[in-house]
gemmi code that builds the backbone of each chain (N, CA, C; Angstrom):
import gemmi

chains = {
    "A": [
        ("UNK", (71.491, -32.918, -37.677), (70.662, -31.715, -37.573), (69.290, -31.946, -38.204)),
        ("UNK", (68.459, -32.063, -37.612), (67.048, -31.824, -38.405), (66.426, -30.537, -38.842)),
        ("UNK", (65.646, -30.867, -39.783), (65.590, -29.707, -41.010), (64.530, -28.372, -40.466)),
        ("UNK", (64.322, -28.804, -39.143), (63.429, -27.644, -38.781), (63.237, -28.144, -36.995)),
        ("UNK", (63.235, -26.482, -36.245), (63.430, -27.038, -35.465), (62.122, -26.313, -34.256)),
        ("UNK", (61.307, -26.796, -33.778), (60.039, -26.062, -33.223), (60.226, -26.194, -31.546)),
        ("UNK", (60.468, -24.772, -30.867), (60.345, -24.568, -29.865), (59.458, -24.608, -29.513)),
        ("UNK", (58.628, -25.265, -28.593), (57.487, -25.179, -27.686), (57.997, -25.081, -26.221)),
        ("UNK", (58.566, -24.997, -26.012), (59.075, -25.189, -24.351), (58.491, -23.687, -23.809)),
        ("UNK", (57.807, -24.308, -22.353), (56.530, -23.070, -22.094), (55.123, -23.372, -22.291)),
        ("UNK", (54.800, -24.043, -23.349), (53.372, -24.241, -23.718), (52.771, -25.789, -22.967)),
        ("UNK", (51.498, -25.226, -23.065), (50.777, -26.623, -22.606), (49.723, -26.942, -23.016)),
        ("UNK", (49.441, -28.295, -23.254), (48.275, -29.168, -24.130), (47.328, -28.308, -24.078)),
        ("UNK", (46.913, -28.264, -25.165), (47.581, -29.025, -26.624), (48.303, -28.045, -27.800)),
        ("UNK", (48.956, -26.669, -27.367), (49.561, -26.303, -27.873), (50.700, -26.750, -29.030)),
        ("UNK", (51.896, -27.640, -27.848), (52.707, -28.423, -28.780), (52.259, -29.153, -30.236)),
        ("UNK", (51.288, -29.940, -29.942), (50.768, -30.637, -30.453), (50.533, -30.251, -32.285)),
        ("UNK", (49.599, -28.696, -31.552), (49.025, -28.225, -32.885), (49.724, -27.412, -33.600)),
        ("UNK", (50.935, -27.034, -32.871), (52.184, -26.053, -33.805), (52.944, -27.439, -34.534)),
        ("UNK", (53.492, -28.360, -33.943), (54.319, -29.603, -34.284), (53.224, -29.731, -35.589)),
        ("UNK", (51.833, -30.011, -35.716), (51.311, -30.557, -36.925), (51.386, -29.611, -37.796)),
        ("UNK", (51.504, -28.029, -37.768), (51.849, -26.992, -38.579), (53.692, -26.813, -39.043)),
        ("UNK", (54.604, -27.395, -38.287), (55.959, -26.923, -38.271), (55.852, -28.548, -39.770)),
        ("UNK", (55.568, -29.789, -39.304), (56.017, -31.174, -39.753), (55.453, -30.837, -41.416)),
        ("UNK", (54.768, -29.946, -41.817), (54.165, -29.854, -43.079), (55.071, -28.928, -43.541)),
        ("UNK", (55.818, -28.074, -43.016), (56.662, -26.836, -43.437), (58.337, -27.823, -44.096)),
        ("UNK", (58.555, -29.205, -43.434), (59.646, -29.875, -43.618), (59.205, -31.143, -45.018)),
        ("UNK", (60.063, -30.917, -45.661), (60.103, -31.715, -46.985), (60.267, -33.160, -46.639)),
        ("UNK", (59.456, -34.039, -47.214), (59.115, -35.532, -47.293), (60.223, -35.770, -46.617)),
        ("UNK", (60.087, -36.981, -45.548), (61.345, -38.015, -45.088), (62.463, -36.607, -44.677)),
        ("UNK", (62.136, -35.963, -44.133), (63.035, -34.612, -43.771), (62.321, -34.814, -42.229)),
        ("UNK", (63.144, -34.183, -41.238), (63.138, -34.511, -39.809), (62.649, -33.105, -39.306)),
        ("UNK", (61.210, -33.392, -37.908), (61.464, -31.732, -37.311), (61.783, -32.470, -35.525)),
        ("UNK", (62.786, -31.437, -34.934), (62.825, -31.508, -34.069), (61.929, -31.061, -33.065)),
        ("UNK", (61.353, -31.077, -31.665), (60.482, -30.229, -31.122), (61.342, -30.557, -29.817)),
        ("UNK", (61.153, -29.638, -28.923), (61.598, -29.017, -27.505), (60.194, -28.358, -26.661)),
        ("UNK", (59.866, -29.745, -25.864), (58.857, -29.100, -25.170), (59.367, -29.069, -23.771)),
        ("UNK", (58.351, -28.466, -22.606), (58.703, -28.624, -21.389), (57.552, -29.787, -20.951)),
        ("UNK", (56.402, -29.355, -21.119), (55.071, -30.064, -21.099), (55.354, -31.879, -20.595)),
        ("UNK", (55.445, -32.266, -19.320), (55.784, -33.784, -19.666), (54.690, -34.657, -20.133)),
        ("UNK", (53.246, -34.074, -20.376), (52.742, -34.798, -20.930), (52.296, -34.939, -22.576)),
        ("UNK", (53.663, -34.313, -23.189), (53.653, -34.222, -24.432), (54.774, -35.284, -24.694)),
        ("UNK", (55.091, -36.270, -23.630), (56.302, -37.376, -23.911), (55.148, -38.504, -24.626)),
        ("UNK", (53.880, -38.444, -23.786), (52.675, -39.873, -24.048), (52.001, -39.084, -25.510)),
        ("UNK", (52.147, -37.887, -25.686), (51.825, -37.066, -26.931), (51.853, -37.327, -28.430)),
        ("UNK", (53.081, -36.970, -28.057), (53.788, -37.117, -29.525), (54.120, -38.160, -30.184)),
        ("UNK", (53.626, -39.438, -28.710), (53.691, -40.574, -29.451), (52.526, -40.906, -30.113)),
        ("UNK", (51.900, -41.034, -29.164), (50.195, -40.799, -29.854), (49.894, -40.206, -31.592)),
        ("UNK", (50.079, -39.035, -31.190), (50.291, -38.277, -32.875), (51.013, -38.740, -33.860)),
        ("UNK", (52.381, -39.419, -33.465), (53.127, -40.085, -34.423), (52.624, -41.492, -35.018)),
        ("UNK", (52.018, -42.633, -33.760), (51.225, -43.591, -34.275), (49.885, -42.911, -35.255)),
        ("UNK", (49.236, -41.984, -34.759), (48.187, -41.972, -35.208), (48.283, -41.244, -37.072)),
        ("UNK", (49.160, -40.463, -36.943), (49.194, -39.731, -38.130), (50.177, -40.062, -38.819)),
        ("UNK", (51.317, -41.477, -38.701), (51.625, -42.104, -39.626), (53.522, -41.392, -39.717)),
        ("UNK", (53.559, -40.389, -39.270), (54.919, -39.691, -38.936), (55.726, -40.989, -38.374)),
        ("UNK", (57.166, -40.839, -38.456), (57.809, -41.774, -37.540), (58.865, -40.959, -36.353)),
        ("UNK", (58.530, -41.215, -35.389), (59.404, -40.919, -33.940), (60.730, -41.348, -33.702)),
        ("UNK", (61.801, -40.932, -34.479), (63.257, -41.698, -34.141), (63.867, -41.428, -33.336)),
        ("UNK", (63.756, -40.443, -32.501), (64.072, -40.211, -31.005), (63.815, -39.602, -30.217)),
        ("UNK", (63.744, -40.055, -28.531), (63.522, -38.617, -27.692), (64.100, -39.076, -26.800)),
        ("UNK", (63.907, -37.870, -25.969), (65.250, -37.653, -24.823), (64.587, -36.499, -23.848)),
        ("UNK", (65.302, -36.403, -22.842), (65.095, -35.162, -21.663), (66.349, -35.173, -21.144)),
        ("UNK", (66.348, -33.594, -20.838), (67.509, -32.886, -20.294), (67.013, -31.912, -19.833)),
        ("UNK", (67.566, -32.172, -18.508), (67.013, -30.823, -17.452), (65.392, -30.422, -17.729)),
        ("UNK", (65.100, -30.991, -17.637), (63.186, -30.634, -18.002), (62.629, -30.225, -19.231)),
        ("UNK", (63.475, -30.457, -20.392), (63.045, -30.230, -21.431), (63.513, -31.465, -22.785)),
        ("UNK", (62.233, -31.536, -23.078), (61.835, -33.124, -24.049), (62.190, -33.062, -25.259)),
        ("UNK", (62.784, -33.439, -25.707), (63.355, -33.325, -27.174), (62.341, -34.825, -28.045)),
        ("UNK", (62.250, -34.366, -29.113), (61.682, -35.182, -29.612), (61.905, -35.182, -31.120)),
        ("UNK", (62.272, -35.961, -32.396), (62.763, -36.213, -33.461), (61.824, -37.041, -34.462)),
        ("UNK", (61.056, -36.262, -34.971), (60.106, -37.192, -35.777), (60.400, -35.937, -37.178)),
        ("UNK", (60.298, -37.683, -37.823), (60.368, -37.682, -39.454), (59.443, -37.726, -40.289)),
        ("UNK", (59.179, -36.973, -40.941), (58.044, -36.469, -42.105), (57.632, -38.050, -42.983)),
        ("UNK", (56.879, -38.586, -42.682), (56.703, -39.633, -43.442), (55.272, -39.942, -43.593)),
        ("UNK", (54.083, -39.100, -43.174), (53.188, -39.199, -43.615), (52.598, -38.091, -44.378)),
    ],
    "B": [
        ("UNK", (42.527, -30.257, -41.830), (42.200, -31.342, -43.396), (41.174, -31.273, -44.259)),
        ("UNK", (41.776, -30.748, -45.352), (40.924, -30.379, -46.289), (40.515, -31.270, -47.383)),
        ("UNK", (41.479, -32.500, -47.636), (41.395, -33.047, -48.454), (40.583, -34.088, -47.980)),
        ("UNK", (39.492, -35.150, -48.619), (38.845, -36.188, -47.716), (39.634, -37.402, -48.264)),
        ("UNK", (40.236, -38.599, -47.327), (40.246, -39.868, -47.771), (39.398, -40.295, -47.643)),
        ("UNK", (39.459, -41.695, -48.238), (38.453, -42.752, -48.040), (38.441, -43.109, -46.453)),
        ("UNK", (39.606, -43.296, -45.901), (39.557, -43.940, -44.750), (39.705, -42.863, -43.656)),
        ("UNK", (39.132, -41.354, -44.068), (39.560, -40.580, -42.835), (38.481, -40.896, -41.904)),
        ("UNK", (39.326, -40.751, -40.742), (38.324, -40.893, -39.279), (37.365, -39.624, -39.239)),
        ("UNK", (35.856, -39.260, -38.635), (35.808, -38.390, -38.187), (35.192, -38.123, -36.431)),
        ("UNK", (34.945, -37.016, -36.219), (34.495, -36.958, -34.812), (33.329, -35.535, -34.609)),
        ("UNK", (32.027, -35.647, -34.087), (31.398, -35.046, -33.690), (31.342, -34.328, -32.628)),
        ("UNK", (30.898, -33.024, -32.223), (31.172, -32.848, -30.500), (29.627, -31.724, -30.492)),
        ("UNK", (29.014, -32.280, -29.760), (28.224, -31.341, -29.453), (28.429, -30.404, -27.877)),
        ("UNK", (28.129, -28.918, -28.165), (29.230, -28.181, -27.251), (27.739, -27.368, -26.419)),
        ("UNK", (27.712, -28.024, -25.126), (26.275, -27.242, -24.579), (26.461, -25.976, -23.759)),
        ("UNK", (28.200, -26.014, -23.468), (28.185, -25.078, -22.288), (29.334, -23.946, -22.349)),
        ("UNK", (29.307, -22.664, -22.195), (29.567, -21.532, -22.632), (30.830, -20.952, -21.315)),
        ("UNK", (31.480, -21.794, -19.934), (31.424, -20.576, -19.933), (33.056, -20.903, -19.592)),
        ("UNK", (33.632, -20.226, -19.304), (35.454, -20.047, -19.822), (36.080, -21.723, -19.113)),
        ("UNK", (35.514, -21.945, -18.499), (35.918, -23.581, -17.890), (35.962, -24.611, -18.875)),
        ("UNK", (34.334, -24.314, -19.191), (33.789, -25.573, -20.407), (34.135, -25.268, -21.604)),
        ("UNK", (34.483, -24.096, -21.765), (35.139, -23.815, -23.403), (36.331, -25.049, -23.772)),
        ("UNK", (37.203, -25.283, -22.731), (38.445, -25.733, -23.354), (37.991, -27.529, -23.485)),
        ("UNK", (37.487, -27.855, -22.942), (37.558, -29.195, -23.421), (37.250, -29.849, -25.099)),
        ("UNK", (35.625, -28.832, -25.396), (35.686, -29.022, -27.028), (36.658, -28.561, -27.633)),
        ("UNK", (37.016, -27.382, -27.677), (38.001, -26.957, -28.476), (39.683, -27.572, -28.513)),
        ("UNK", (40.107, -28.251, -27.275), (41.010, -29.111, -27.304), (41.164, -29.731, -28.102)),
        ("UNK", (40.190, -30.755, -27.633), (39.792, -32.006, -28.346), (39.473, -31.804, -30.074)),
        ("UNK", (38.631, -31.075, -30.555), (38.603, -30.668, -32.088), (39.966, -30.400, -32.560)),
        ("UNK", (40.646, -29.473, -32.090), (41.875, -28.533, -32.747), (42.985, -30.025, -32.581)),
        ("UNK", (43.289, -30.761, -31.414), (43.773, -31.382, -31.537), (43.573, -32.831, -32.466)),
        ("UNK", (42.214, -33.294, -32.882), (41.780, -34.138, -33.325), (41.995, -34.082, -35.058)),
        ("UNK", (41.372, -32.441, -35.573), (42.274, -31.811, -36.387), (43.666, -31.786, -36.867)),
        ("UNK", (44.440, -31.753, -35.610), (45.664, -31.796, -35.997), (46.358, -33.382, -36.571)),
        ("UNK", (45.507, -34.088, -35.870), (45.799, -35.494, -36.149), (44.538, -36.241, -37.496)),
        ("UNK", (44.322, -35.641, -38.034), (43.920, -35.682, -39.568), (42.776, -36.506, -39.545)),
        ("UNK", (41.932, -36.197, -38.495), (40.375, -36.149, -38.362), (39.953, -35.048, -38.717)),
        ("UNK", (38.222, -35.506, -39.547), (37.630, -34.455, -40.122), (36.382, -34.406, -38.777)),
        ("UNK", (36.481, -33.164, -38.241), (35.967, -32.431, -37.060), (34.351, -31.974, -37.347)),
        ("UNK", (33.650, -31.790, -36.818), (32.149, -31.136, -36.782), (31.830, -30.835, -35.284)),
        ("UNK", (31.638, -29.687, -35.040), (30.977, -28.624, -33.953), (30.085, -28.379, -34.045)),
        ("UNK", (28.881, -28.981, -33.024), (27.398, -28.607, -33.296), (27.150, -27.693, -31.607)),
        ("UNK", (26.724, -26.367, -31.765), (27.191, -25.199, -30.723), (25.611, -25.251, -30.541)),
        ("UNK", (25.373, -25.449, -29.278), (23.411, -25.481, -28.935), (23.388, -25.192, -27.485)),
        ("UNK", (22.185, -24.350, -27.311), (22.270, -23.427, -25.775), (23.559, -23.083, -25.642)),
        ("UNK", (24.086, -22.947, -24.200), (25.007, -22.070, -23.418), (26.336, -22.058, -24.252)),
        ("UNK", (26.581, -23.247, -25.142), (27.452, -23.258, -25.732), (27.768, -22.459, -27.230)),
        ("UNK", (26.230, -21.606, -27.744), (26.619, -20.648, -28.545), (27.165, -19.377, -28.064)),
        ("UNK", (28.007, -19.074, -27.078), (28.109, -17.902, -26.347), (30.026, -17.959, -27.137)),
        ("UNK", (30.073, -19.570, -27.129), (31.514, -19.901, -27.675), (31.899, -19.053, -29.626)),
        ("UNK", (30.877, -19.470, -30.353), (30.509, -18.517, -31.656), (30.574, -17.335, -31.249)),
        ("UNK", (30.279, -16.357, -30.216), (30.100, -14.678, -30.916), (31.275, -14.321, -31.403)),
        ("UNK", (31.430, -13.089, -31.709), (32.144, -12.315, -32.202), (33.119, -11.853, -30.735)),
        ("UNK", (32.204, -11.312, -29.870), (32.533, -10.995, -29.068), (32.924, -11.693, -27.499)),
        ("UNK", (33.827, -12.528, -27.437), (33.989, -13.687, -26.502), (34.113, -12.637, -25.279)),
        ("UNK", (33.216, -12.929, -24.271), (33.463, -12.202, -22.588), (33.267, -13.588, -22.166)),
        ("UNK", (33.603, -14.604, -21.637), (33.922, -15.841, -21.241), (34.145, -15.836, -19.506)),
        ("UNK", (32.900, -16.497, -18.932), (33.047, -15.779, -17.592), (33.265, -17.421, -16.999)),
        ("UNK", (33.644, -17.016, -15.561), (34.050, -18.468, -14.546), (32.705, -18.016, -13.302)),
        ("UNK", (32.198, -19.223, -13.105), (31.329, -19.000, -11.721), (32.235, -20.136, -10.747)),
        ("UNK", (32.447, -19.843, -9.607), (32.598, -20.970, -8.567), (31.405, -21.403, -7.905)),
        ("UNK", (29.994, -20.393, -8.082), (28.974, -20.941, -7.357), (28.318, -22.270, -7.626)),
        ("UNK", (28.081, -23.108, -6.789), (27.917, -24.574, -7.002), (28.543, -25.311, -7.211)),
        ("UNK", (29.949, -25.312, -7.399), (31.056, -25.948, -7.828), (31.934, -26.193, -6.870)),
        ("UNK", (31.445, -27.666, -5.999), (32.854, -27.844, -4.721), (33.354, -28.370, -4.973)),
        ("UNK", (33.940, -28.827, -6.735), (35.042, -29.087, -7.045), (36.206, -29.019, -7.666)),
        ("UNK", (35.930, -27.114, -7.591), (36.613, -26.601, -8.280), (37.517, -25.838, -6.951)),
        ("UNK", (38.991, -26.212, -7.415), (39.770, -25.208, -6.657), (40.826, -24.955, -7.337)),
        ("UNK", (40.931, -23.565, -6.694), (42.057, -22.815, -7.143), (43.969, -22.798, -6.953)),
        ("UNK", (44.495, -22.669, -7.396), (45.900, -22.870, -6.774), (46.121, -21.283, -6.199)),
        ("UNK", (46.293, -20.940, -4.949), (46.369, -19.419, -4.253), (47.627, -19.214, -3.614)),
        ("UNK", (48.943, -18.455, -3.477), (50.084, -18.651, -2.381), (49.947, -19.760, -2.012)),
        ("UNK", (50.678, -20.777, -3.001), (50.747, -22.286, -2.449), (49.809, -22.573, -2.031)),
        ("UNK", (48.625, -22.299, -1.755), (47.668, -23.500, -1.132), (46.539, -23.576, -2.263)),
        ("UNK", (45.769, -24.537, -1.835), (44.700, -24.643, -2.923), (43.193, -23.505, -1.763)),
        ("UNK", (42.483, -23.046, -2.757), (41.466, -22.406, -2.404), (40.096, -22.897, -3.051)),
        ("UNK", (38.933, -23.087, -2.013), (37.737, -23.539, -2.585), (36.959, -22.362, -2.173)),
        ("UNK", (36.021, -22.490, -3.089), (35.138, -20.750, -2.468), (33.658, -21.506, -2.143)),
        ("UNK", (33.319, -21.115, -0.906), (32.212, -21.504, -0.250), (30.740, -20.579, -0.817)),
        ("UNK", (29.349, -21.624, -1.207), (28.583, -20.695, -2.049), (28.059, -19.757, -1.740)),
        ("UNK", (28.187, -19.173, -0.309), (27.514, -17.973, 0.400), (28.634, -16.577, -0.435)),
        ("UNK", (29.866, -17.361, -0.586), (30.631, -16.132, -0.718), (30.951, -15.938, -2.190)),
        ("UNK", (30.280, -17.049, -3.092), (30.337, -17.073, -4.781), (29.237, -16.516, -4.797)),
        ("UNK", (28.068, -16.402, -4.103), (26.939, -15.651, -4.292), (27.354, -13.768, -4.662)),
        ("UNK", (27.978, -13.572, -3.698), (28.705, -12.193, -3.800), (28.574, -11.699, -5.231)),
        ("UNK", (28.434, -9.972, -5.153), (28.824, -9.450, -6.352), (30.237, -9.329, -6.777)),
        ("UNK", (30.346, -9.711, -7.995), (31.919, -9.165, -8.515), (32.890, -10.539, -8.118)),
        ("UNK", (32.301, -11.879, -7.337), (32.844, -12.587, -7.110), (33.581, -13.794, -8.825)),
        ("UNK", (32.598, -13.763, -9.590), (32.740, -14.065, -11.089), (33.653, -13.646, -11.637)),
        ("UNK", (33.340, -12.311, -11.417), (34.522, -11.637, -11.920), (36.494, -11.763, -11.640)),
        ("UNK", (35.915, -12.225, -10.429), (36.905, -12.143, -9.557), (37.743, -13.841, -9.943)),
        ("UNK", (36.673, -14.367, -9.919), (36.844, -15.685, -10.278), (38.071, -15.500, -11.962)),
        ("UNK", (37.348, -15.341, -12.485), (37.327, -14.929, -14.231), (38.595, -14.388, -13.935)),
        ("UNK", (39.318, -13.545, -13.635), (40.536, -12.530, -13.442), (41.359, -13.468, -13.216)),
        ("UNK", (41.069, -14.519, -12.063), (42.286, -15.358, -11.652), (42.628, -16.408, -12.782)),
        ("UNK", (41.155, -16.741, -13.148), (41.504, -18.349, -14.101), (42.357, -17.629, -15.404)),
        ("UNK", (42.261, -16.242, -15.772), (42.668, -16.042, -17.170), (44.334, -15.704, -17.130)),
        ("UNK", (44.238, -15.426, -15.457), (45.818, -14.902, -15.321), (46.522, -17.292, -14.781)),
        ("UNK", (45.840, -17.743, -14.194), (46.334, -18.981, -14.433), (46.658, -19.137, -15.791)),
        ("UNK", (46.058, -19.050, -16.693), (45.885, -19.853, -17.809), (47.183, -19.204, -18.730)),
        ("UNK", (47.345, -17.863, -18.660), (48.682, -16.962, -19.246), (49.659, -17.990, -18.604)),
        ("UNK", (49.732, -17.981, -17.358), (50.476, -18.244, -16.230), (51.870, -19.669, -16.919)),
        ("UNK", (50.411, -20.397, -16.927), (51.138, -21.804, -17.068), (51.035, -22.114, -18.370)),
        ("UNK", (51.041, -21.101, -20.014), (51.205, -21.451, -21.115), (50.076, -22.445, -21.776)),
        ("UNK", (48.926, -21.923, -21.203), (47.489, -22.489, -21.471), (46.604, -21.846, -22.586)),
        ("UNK", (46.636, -22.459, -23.723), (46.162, -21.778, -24.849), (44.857, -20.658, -24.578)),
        ("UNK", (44.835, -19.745, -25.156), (43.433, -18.737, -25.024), (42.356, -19.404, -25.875)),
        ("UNK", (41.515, -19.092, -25.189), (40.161, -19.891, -25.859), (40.055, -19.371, -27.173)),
        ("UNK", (40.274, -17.429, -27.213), (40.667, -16.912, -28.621), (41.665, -17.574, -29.966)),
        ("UNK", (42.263, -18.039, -28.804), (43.662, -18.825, -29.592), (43.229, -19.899, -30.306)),
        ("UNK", (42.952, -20.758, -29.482), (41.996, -22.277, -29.860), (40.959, -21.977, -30.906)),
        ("UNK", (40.121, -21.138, -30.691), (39.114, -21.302, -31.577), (39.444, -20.455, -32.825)),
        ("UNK", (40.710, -19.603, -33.013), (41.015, -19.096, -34.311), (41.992, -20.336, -35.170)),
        ("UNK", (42.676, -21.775, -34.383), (43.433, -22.863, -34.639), (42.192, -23.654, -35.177)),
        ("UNK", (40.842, -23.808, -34.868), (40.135, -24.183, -34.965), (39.513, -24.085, -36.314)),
        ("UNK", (39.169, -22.677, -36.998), (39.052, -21.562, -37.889), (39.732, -22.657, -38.720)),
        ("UNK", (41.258, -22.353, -38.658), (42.030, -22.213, -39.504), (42.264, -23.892, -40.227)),
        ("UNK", (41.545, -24.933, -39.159), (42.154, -26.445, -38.951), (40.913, -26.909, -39.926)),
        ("UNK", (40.020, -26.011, -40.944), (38.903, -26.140, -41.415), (37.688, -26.707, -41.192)),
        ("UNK", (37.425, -26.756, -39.022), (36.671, -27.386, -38.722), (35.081, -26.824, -39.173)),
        ("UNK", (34.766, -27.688, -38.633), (32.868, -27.808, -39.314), (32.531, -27.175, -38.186)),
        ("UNK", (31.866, -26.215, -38.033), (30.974, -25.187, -36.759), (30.139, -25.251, -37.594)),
        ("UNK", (28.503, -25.815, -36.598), (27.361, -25.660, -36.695), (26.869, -24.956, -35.282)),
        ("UNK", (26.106, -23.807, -35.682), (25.353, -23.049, -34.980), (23.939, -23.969, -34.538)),
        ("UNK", (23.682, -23.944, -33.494), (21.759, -24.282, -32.996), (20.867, -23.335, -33.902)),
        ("UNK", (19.773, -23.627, -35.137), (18.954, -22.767, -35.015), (18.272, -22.281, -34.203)),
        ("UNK", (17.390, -23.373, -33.598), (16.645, -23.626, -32.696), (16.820, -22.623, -31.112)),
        ("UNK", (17.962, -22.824, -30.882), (18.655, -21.842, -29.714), (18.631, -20.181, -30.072)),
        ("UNK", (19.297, -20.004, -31.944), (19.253, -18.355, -32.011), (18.265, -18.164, -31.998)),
        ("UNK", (16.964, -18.764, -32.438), (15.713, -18.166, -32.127), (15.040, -18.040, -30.701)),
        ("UNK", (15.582, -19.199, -29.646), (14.738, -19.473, -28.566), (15.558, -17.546, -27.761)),
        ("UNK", (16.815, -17.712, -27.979), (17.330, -16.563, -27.153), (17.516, -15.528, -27.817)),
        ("UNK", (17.000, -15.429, -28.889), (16.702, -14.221, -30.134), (18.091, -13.426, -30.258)),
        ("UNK", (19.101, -14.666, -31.005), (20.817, -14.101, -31.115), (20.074, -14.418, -32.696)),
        ("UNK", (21.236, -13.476, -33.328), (21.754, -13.200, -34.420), (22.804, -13.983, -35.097)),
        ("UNK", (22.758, -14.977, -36.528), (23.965, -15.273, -37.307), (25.256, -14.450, -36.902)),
        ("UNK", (24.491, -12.547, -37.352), (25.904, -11.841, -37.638), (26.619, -11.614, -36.233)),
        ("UNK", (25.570, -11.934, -35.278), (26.653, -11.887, -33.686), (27.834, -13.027, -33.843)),
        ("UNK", (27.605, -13.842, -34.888), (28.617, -14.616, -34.447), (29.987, -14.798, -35.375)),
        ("UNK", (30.811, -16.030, -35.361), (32.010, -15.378, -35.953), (31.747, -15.866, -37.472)),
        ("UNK", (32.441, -15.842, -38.299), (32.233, -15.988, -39.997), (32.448, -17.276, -40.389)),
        ("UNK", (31.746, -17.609, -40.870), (32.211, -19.413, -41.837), (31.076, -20.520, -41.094)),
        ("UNK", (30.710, -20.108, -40.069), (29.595, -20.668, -39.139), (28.638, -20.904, -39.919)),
        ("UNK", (28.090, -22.545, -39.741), (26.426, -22.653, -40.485), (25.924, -23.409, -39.593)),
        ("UNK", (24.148, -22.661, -40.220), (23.139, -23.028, -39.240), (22.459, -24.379, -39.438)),
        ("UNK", (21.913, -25.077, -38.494), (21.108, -26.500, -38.672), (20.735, -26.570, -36.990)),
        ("UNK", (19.694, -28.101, -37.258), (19.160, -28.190, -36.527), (19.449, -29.844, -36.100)),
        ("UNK", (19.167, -30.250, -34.873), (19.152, -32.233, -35.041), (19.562, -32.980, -35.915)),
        ("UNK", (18.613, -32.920, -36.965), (18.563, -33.709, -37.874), (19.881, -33.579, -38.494)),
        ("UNK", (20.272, -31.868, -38.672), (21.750, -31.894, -39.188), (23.080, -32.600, -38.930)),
        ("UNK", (22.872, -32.671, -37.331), (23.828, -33.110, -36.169), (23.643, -34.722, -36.000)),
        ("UNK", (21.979, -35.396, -36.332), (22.286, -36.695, -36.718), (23.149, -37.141, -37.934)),
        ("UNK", (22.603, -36.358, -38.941), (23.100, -36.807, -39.958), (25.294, -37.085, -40.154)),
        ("UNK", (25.767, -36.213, -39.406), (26.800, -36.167, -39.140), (27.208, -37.113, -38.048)),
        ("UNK", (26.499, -36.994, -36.731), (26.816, -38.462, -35.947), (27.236, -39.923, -36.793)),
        ("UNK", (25.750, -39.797, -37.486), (25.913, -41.418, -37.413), (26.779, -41.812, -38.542)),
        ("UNK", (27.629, -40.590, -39.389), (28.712, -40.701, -39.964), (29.939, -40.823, -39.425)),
        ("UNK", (29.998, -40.632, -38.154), (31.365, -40.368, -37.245), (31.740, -41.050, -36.641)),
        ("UNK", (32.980, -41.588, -36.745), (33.426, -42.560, -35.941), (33.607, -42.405, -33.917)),
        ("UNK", (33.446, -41.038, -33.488), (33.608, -40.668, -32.645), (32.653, -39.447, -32.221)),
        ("UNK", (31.591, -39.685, -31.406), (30.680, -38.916, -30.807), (30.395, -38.045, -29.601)),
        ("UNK", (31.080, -36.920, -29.405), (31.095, -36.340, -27.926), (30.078, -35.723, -27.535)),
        ("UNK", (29.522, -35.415, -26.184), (28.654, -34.439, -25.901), (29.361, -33.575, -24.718)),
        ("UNK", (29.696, -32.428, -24.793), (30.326, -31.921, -23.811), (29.822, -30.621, -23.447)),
    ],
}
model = gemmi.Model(1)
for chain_id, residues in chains.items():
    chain = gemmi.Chain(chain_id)
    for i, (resn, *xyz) in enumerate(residues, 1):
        res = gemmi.Residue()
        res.name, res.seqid = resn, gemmi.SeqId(i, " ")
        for name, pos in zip(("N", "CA", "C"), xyz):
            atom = gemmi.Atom()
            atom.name, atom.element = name, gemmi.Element(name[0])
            atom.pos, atom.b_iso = gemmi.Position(*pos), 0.0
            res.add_atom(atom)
        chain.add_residue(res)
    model.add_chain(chain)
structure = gemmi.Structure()
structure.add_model(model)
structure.setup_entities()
């Protein structure tokens, strides 16, 4: 279970983006937030954001049109 | 980002054009650039101080624009300039793009630029412009400061990333 979990599914760039950088500060060091977007171009996204801002990405996935994504508080 | 590192990136954008189309690309790009722990600066000059008021009426023209089309009952729609000339056609324009933009979960420009607010970006107003079109500081929204070029060099050639949009 990760420690917080941010619905975006519905929204589009750069929505996800800028709630995910508000939800990942709400989760305690090395603590995990999940996000659920629909947006498929928040799959090339969140990687982006995760290289760039030092977070780490330990998983993602899709199901039925919606992107799950698992990044860990590490920056 | 409030705090400065040594090694933070930053990015400039100078924003020339005002009207609900051209709004979203600066403000994207800042709020998102923001979010990714760049320190941001907005330099707002001509058409693009219309983005500062208080009072956002944010209009769409199709006139001159044959490359703008619309998504209509499945088909795409281009509006020919005899018939963007029309009165109330702007308007008309404006009605559709704002109900697209609800539509498909497309941030409000209100939205963006209060994420913006809040992401502690740098908004610089044009002097030069409130005087040429005789606007007012208090027309516009709060935390906004004024400069001129020289201000907007001085910040360029600090920035790792320079837009003009």
């Amino acid at each position: 279970m990760a420690d917080k979990v941010l619905d975006a599914k519905g929204l589009n760039c750069p929505l996800p983006i800028l709630k995910a950088k508000k939800a990942i500060l709400e989760v305690p060091k090395d603590g995990t937030l999940e996000v659920l977007s629909t947006d498929p171009g928040s799959v090339a996204d969140f990687q982006a954001f995760c290289r760039t801002t030092g977070n780490t990405m330990l998983e993602t996935g899709e199901n039925a049109g919606v992107y799950r994504f698992i990044i860990k508080h590490t920056a | 980002m409030s705090q400065t590192e040594s090694n933070q990136k930053s990015m400039s954008i100078i924003v020339t054009k005002g009207t609900l189309d051209w709004a979203y690309p600066p403000f994207i790009l800042a709020t998102t650039a923001a979010a990714m722990g760049v320190n941001v600066s907005m330099f707002f000059t001509f058409y693009g101080l219309a983005l500062l008021k208080k009072d956002l009426d944010l209009q769409i023209s199709p006139l001159g624009k044959p490359d703008m089309v619309m998504p209509l009952a499945g088909m795409h729609m281009k509006m020919p300039n005899m018939i963007g000339m029309l009165p109330g056609v702007n308007a008309m324009a404006t009605t559709m793009m704002k109900n697209l933009i609800a539509k498909k979960g497309v941030a409000s420009i209100p939205t963006l630029r209060e994420a913006a607010v809040e992401s502690d970006i740098e908004m610089i107003a044009c002097q030069m412009t409130l005087d040429l079109f005789e606007m007012k500081k208090e027309e516009m929204i709060d935390g906004i400061k004024l400069g001129g070029a020289a201000t907007y060099m001085e910040k360029a050639l600090a920035s790792d990333i320079n837009l003009y949009i």
